[in-house]
C-alpha beads as a LAMMPS data file, in Angstrom:
LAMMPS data file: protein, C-alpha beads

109 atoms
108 bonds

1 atom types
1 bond types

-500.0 500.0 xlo xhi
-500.0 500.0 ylo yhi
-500.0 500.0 zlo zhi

Masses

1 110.0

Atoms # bond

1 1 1 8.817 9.790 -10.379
2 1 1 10.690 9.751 -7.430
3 1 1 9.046 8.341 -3.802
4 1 1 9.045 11.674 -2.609
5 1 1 6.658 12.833 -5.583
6 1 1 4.653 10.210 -5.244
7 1 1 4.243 10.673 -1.402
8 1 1 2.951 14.020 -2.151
9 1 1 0.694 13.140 -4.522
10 1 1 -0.748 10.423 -1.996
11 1 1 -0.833 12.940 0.982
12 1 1 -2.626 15.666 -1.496
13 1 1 -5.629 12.790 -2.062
14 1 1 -5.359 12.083 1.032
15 1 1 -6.513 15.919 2.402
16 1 1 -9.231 15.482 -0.417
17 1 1 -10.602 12.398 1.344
18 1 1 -10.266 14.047 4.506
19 1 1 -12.320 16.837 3.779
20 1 1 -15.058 14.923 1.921
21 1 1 -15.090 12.586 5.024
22 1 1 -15.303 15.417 7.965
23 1 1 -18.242 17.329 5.471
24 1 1 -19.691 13.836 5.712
25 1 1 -19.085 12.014 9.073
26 1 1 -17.561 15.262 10.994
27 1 1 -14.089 14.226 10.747
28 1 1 -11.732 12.219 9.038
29 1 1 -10.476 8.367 9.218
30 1 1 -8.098 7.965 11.745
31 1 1 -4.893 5.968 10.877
32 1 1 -6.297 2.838 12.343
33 1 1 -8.943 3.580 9.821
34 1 1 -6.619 4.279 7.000
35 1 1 -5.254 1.035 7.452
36 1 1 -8.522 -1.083 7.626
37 1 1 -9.054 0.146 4.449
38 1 1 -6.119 -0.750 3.576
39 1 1 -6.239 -4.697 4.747
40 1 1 -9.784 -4.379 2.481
41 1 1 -7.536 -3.388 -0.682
42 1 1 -4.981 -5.917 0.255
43 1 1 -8.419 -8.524 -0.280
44 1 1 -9.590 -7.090 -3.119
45 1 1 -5.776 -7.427 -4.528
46 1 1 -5.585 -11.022 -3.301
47 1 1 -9.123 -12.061 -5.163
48 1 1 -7.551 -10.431 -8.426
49 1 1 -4.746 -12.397 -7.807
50 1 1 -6.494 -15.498 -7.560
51 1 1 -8.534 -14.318 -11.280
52 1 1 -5.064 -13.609 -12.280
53 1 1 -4.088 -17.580 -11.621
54 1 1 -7.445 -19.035 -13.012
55 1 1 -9.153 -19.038 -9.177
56 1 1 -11.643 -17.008 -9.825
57 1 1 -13.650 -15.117 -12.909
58 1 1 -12.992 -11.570 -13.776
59 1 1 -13.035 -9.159 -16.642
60 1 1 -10.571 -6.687 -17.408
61 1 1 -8.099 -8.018 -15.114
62 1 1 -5.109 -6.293 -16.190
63 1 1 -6.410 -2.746 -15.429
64 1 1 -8.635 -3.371 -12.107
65 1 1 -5.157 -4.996 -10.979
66 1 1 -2.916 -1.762 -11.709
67 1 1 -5.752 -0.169 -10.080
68 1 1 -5.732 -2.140 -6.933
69 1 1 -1.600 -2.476 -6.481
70 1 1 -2.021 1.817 -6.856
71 1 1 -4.524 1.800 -3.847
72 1 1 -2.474 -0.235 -1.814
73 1 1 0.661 1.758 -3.035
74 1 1 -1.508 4.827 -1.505
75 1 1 -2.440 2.993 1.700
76 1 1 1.197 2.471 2.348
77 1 1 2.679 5.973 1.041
78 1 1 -0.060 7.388 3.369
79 1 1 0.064 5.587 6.834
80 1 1 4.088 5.766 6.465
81 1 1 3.761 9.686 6.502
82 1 1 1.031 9.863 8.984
83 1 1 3.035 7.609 11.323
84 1 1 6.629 9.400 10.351
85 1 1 8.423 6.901 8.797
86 1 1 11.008 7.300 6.278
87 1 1 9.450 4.662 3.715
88 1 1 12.635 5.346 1.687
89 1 1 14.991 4.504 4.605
90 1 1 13.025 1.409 5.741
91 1 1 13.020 -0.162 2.585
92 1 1 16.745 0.263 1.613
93 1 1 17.768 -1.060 5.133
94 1 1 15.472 -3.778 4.707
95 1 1 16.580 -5.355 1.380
96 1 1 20.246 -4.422 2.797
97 1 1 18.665 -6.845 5.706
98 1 1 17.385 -9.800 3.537
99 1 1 19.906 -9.548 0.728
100 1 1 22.358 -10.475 3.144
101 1 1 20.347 -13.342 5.139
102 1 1 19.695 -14.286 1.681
103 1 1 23.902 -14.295 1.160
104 1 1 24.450 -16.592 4.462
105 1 1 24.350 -20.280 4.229
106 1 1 21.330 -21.904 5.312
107 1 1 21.010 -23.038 9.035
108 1 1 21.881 -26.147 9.229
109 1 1 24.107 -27.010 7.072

Bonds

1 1 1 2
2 1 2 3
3 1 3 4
4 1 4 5
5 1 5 6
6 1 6 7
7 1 7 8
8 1 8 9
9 1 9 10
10 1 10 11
11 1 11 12
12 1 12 13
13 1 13 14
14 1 14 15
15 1 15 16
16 1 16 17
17 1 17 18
18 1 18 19
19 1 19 20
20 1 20 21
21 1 21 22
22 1 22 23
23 1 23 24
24 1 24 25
25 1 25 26
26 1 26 27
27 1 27 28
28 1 28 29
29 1 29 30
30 1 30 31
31 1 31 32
32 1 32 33
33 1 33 34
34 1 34 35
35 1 35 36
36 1 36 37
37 1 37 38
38 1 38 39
39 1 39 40
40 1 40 41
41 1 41 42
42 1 42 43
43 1 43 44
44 1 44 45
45 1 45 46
46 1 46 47
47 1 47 48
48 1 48 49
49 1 49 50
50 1 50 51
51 1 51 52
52 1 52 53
53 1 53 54
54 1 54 55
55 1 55 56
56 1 56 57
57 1 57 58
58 1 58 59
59 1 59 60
60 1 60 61
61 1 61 62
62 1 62 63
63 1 63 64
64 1 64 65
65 1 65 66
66 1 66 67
67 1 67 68
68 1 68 69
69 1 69 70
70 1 70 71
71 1 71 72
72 1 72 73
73 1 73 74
74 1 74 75
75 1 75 76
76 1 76 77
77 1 77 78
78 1 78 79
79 1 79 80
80 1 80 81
81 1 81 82
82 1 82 83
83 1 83 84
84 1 84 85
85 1 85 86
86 1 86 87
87 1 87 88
88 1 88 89
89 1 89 90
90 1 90 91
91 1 91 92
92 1 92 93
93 1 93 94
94 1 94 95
95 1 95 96
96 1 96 97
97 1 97 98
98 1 98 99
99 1 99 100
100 1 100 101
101 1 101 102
102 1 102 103
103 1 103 104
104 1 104 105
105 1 105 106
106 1 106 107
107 1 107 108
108 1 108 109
């Protein structure tokens, strides 16, 4: 599926959370909202990660761990659109970015 695809997908869950939230709170997160839930994901990845690496107990680790990388996936597919950036873009200039910092010789040296 291409990033496009999935961006829709994420935006049309996204409307469905927004209506459930107005018919319950009167309106819907905000961004900054959007991405406080977000950071919470990001810690319930993290404590999954640690189960993953023997830190901590957990059952049925491999699926709650698909499950959490696919919420933060959504987080980020989300607050990109809502804050108009071409995810796409960004991350193909970016790994241009590090492959070639990766390329150059260490400082230093």
């Amino acid at each position: 599926m291409e990033l496009a695809e999935l961006t829709r997908r994420a935006m049309e869950i996204h409307a469905r959370y927004a209506a459930h939230e107005t018919s319950r709170d009167g309106r819907p997160w905000s961004r900054a909202e959007l991405a406080q839930g977000f950071v919470g994901d990001v810690g319930d990845l993290m404590k999954l990660l640690m189960a993953k690496d023997g830190r901590r107990p957990a059952t049925d680790l491999d699926a709650k761990l698909a499950h959490e990388l696919a919420d933060c996936l959504w987080s980020i597919l989300v607050l990109a659109e809502l804050y108009e950036v071409d995810l796409e873009r960004a991350f193909l200039k970016t790994m241009t970015e590090l492959k070639a910092r990766l390329a150059a010789p260490p400082v230093g040296n």
